[in-house]
C-alpha positions as a printed NumPy array, in Angstrom:
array([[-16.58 ,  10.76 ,  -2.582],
       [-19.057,  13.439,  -2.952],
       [-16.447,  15.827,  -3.505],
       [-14.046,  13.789,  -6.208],
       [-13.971,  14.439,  -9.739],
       [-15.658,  12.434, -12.749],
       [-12.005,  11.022, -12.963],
       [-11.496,  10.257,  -9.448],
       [-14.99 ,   8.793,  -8.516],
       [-14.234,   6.371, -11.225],
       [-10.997,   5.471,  -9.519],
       [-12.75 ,   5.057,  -5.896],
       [-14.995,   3.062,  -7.376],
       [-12.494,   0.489,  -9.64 ],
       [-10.626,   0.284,  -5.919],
       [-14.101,  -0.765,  -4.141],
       [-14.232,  -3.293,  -6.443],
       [-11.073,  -4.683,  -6.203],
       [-11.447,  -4.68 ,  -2.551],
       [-14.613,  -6.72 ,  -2.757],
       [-12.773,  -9.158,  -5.216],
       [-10.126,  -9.717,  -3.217],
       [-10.813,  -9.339,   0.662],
       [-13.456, -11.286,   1.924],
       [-15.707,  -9.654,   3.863],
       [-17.738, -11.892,   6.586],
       [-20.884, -10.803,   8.363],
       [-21.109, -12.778,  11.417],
       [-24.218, -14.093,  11.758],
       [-24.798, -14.283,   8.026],
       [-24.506, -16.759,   4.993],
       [-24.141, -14.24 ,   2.828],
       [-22.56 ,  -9.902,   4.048],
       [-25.209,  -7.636,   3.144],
       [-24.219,  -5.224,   0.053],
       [-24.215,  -1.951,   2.427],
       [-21.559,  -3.963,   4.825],
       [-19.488,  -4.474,   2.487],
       [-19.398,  -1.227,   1.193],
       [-18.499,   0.451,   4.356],
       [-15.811,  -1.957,   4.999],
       [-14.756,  -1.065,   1.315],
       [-14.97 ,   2.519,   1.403],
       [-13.158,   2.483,   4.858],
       [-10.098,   1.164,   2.931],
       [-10.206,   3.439,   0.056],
       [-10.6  ,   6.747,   1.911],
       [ -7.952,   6.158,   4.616],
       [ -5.532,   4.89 ,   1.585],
       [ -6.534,   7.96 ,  -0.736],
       [ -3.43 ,  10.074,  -1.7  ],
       [ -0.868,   7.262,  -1.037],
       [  0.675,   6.151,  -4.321],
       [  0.045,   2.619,  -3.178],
       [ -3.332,   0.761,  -1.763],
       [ -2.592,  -2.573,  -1.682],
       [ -3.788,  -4.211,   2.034],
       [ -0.458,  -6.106,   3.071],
       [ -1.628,  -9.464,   4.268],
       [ -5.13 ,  -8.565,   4.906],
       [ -7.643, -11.414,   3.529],
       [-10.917, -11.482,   5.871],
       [-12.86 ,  -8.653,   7.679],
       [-15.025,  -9.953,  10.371],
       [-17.901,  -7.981,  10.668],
       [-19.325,  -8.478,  14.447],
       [-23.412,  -7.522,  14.956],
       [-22.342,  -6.271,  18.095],
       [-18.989,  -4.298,  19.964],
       [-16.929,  -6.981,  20.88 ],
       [-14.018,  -8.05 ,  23.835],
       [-10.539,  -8.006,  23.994],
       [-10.866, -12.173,  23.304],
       [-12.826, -11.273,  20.534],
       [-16.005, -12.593,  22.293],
       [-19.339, -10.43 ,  21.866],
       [-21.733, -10.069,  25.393],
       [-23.225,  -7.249,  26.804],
       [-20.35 ,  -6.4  ,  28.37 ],
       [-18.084,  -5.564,  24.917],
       [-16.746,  -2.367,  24.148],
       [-13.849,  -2.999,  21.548],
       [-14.733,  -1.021,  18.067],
       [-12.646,  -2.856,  15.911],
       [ -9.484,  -4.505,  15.883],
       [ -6.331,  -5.134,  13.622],
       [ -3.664,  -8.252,  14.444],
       [ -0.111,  -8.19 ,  14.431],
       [  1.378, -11.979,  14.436],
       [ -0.505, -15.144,  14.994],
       [ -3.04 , -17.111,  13.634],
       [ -5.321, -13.944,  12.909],
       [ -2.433, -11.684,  11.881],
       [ -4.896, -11.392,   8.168],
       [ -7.58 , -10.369,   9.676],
       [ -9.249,  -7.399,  10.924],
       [-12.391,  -7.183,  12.886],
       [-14.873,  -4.491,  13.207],
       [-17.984,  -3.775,  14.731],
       [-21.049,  -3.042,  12.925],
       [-22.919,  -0.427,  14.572],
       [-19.528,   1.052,  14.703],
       [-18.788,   1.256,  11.1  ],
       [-22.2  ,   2.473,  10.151],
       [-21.795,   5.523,  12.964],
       [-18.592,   6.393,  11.632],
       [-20.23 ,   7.368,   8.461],
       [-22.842,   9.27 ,   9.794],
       [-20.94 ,  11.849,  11.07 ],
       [-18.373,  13.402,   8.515],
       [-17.215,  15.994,  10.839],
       [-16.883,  14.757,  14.283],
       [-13.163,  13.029,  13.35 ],
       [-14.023,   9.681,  13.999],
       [-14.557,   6.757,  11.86 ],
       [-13.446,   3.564,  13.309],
       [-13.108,   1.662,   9.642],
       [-10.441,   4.183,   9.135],
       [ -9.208,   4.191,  12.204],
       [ -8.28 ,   0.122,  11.511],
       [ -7.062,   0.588,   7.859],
       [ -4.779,   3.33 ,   9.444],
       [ -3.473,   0.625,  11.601],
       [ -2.576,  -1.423,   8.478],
       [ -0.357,   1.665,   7.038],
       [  1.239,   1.472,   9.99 ],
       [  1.685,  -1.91 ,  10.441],
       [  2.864,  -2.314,   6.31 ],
       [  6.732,  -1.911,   7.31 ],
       [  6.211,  -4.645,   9.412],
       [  5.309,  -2.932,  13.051],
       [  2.28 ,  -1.083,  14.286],
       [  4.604,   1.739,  15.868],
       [  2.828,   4.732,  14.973],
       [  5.422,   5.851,  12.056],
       [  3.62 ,   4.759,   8.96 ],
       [  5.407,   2.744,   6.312],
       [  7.09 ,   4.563,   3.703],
       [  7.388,   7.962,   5.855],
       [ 10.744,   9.268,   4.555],
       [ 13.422,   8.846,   7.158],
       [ 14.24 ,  12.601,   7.382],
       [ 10.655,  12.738,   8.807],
       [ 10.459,  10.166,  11.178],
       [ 11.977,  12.037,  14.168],
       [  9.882,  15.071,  13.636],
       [  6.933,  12.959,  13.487],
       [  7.673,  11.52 ,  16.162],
       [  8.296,  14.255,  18.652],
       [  5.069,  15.79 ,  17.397],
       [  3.406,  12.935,  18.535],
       [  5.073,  12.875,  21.517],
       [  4.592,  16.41 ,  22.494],
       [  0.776,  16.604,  21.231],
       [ -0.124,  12.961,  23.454],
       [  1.328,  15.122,  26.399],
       [ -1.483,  17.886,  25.554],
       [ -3.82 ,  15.73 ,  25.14 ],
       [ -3.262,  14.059,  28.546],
       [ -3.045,  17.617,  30.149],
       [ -6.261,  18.304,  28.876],
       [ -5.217,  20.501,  26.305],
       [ -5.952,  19.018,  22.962],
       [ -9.308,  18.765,  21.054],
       [ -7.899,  15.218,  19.492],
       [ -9.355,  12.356,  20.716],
       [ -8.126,  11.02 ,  23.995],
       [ -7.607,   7.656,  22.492],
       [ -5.029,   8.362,  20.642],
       [ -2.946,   9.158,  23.704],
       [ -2.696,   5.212,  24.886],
       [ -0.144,   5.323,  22.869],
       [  1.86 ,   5.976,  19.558],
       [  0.443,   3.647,  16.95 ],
       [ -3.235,   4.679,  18.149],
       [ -2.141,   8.537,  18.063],
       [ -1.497,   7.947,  14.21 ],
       [ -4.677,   5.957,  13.833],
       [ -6.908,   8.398,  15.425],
       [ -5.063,  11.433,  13.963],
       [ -5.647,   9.702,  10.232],
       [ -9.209,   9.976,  11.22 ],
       [ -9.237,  13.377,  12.142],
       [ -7.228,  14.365,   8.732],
       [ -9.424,  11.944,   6.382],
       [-13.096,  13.88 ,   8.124],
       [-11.894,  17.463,   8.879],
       [ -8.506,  18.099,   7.377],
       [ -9.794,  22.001,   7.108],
       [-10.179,  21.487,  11.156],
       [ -6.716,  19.641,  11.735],
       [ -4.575,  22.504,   9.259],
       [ -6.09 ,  25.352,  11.497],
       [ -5.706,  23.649,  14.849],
       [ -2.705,  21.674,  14.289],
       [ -0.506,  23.107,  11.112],
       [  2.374,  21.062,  12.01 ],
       [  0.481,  17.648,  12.067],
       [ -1.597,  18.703,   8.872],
       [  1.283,  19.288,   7.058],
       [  2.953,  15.839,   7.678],
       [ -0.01 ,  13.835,   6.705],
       [ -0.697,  15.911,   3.665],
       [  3.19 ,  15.934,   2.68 ],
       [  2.631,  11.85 ,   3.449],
       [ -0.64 ,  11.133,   1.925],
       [  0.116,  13.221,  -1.247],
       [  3.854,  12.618,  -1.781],
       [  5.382,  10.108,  -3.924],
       [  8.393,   9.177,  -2.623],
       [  6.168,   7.502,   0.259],
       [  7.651,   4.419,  -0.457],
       [ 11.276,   5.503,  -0.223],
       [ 13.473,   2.734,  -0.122],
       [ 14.865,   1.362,   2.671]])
């Protein structure tokens, strides 16, 4: 934000509060979110849409906001160690759960590539064609296959040890495009000098309007 034009502040900021208006944003444990939770969840949404000529949420309607790192049930104890969480199908297919703590970290850190409320919203580019398969919606079909044997190639370096991209993003392909949106959206300088091929997808993706190429 800090680096955005007069003009495009105002824009980040008319798309923060249409978020607010029309996602509701629930703070577990609380009558009412606090402003600053909201605004994280809010923010996370606008950044990892930036540059798409669309920023609509699909289906989204609620983000839980957990006080604590949560299970795979959704359950918080001790024991939790889930960040955040976007469904596919069901009764909580339109909604998206984060943690807390884990939001707020992701925004102290602008350079370490990792910013789990980013990481989630990347999951609901993915999922907007209907599937969280790693090839975002709207990715021009004459990309698709060299996305995907990029992906394929760097998740084999990154299993070898030879990859400074988060090891998460090796489970497999729709969390390789999640955590690789996060790595673009903190350090894109980083990503275009380490990986040129991958930078130049997501920038030809995030900045190119035939995105949404018809089917």
């Amino acid at each position: 934000y800090a680096e955005l034009s007069k003009p495009e502040k105002r824009i980040f900021e008319d798309r923060i509060s249409l978020f607010v208006t029309d996602i509701i944003v629930t703070e577990v444990g609380k009558e009412i979110p606090e402003r600053s939770t909201c605004l994280y969840v809010a923010s996370s949404a606008v950044v990892a849409f930036w540059g798409l000529p669309y920023w609509n949420y699909g289906r989204l309607s609620e983000v839980l906001v957990y006080p604590e790192n949560f299970n795979d049930d959704n359950s918080i104890d001790e024991q939790g160690n889930i960040l955040g969480k976007v469904h596919q199908g069901g009764l909580m297919d339109t909604t998206m759960i984060l943690s807390l703590p884990a939001l707020i970290h992701g925004f102290q850190n602008d350079r370490d590539k990792r910013n789990v409320g980013i990481h989630e919203f990347a999951h609901l580019i993915d999922k907007a064609d209907g599937e969280i398969d790693g090839v975002p919606a709207g990715m021009p079909k004459s990309d698709r296959e060299h996305w995907i044997q990029l992906c394929t190639e760097e998740m084999k370096a990154m299993l070898e040890g030879h990859s400074d991209i988060n090891i998460y993003g090796a489970t497999n392909r729709s969390e390789f495009f999640a955590v690789i949106v996060e790595y673009y959206k903190e350090t894109p300088d980083i990503l275009a000098s380490k990986h040129p091929e991958l930078f130049e997808m997501l920038d030809k993706y995030f900045h190119n309007d035939a995105t949404l190429e018809k089917e």
